[in-house]
FIKE-487630 format. One line per field, with one value per residue (C-alpha): residue number from 1; z, y, x; residue in one letter. Coordinates in nm, 2 decimals. Example, Ala and Ser with C-alpha at 12.3 -4.5 7.8 and 13.67 -1.06 7.14 Angstrom:
BEGIN
resi	(1, 2)
pz	(0.78, 0.71)
py	(-0.45, -0.11)
px	(1.23, 1.37)
resn	(a, s)
//
This chain:
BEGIN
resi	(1, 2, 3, 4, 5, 6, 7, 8, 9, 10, 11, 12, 13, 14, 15, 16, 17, 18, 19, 20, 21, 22, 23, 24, 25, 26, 27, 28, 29, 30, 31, 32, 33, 34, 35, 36, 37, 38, 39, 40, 41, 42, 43, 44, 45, 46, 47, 48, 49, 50, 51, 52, 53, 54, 55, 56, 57, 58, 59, 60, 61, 62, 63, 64, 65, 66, 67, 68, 69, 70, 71, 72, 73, 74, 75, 76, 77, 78, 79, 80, 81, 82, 83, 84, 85, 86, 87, 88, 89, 90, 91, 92, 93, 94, 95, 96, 97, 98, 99, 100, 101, 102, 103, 104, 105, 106, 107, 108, 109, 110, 111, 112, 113, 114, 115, 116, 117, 118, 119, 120, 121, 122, 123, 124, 125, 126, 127, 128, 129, 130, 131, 132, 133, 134, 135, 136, 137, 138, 139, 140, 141, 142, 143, 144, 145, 146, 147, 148, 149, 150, 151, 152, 153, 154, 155, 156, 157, 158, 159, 160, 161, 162, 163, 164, 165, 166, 167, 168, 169, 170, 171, 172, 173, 174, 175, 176, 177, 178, 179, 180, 181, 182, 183, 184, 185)
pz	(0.09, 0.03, 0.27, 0.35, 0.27, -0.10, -0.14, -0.44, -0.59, -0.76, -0.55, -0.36, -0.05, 0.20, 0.57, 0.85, 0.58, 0.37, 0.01, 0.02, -0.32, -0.22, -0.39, -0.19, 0.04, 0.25, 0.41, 0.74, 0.93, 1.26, 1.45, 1.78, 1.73, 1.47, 1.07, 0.95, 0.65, 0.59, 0.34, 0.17, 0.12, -0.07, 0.06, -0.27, -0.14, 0.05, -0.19, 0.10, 0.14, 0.50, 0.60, 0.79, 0.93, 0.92, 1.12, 0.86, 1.01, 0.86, 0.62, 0.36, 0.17, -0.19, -0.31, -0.73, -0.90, -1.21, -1.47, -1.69, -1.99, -2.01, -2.24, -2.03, -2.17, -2.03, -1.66, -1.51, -1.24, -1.03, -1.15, -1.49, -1.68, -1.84, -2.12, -2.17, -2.52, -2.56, -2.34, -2.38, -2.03, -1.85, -1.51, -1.25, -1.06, -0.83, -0.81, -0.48, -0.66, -0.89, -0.70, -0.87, -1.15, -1.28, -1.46, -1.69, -1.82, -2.17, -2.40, -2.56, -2.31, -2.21, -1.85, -1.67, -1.40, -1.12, -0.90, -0.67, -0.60, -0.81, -0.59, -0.78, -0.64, -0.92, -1.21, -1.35, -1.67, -1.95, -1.83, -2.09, -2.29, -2.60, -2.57, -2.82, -2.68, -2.69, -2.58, -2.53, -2.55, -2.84, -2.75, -2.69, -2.95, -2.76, -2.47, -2.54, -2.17, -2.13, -2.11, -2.14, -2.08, -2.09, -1.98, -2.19, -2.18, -2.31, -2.41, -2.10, -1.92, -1.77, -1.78, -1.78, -1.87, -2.20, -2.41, -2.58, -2.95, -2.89, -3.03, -3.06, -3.21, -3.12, -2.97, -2.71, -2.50, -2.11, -1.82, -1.60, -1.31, -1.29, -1.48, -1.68, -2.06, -2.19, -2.59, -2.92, -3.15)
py	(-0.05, -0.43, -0.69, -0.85, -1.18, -1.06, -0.93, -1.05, -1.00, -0.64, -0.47, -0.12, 0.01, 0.27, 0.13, 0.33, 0.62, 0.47, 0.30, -0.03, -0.26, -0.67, -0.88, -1.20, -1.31, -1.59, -1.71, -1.85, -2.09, -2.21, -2.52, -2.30, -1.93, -1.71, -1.74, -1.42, -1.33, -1.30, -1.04, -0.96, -0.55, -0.25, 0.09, 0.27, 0.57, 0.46, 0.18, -0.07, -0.40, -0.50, -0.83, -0.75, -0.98, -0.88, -0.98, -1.11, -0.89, -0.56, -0.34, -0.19, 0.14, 0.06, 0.32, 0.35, 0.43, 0.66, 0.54, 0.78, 0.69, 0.92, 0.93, 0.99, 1.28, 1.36, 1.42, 1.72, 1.61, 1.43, 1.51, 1.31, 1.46, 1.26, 1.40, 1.28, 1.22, 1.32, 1.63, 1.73, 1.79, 1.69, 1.59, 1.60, 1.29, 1.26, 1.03, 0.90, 0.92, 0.66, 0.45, 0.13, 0.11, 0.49, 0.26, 0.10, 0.41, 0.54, 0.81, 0.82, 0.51, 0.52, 0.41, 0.45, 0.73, 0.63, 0.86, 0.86, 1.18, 1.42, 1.27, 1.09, 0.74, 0.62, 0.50, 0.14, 0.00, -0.23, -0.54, -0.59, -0.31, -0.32, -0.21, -0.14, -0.32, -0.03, -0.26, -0.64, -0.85, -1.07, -1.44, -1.63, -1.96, -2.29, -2.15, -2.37, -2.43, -2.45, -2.15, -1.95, -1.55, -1.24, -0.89, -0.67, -0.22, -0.11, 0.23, 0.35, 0.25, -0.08, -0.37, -0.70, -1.08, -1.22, -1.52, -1.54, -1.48, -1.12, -0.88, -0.46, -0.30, -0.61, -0.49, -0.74, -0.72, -0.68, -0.80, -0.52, -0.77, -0.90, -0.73, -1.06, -1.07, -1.23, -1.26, -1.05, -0.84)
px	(-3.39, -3.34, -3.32, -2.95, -3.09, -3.08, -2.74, -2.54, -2.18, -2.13, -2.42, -2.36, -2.53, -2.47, -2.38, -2.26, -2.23, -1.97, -2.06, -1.97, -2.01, -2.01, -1.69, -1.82, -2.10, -2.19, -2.50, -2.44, -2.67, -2.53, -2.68, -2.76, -2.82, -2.99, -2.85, -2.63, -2.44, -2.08, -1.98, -1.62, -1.68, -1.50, -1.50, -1.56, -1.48, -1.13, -1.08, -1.02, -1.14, -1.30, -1.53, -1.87, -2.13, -2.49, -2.76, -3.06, -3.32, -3.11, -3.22, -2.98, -2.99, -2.85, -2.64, -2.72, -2.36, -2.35, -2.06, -1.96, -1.69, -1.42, -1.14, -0.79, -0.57, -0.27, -0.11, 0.09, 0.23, 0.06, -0.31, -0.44, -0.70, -0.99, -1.28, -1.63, -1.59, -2.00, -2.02, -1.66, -1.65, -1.30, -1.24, -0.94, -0.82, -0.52, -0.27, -0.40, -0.77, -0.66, -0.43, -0.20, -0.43, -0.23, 0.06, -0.20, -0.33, -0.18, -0.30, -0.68, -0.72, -1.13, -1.21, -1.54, -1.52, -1.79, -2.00, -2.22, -2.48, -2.19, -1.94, -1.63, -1.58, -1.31, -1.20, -1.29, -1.02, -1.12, -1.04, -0.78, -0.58, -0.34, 0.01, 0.30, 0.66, 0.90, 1.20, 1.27, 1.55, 1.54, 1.52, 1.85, 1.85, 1.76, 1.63, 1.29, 1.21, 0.82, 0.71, 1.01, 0.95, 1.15, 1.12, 0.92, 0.84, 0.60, 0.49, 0.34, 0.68, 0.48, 0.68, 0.55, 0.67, 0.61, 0.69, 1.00, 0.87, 0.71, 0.93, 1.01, 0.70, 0.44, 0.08, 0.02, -0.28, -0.24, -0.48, -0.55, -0.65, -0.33, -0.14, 0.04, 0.06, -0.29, -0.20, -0.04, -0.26)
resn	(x, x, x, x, x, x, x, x, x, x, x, x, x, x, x, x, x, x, x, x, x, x, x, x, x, x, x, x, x, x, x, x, x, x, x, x, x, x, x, x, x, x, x, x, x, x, x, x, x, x, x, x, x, x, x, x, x, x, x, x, x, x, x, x, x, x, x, x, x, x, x, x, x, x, x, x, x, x, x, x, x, x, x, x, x, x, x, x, x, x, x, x, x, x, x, x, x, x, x, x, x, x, x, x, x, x, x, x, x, x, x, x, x, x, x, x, x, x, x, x, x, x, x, x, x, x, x, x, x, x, x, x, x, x, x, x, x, x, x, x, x, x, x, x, x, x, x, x, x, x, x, x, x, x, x, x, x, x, x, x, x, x, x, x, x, x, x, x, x, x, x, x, x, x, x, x, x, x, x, x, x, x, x, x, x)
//
């Protein structure tokens, strides 16, 4: 149990028999009436996102998350298989399980797998991973706009916008946050 005065970013607790993990928070002290704090939210185990104000006399259960790197295989359908690489022990997610993050994922790719009490919560990605460009056009000569960018697939099928010099066959690397082109290998 901790006090709501001391939440932080990043920490999980159990409220109202969710698990929640805290994204933002703000302390609150009005002029008239008792101080609170404002707190930005996910629902680990629904993946939204809701905004909660606590009273700064509650207590709140913290919730301690297991992470567990696993080693994603392959998919049949709509169920993607993933291998702890120490125990060899694989693991089933959905396609709902996993949500938008399922067109970063490629081959060999590890991710941590996160759980709380046995119970699978999701999957966490590198924050940035390398790709091979299966397919781009090549760049059309004096087309030297400022940053100038073209469409590029890569091996997964992802496509994503990158500058004009990347070519067939480049590794580029890939923010997962946003998804944008962060630099070539």
């Amino acid at each position: 149990m901790f006090n709501v005065n001391d939440i932080k970013n990043g920490i999980t607790f159990i409220f109202e028999d969710n698990i929640y993990v805290v994204l933002e928070f703000q302390h609150v002290k009005p002029g008239k009436g008792a101080a609170f704090v404002k707190a930005k939210l996910r629902n680990l185990r629904t993946g939204s996102t809701v905004e909660k104000t606590f009273n700064t006399s509650i207590k709140l259960e913290k919730a301690m998350i297991q992470k567990q790197t696993m080693s994603y295989l392959y998919n049949t359908g709509d169920t993607y298989y993933f291998m702890n690489m120490e125990t060899y022990e694989q693991v089933e997610l959905t396609k709902d399980q996993i949500g938008d993050d399922i067109k970063y994922l490629k081959e060999n790719i590890n991710v941590d797998l996160s759980f709380y009490n046995g119970e699978l919560l999701g999957m966490i990605l590198p924050e940035k991973i390398e790709y091979t460009v299966v397919h781009t056009e090549p760049a059309v000569k004096g087309n030297t706009t400022t940053n100038a960018t073209k469409d590029a697939e890569l091996e997964n099928g992802l496509v994503v916008r990158v500058p004009l010099f990347i070519e067939d066959g480049e590794v580029i690397i890939v923010s997962t946050k946003d998804g944008k082109y962060d630099s070539r290998l």
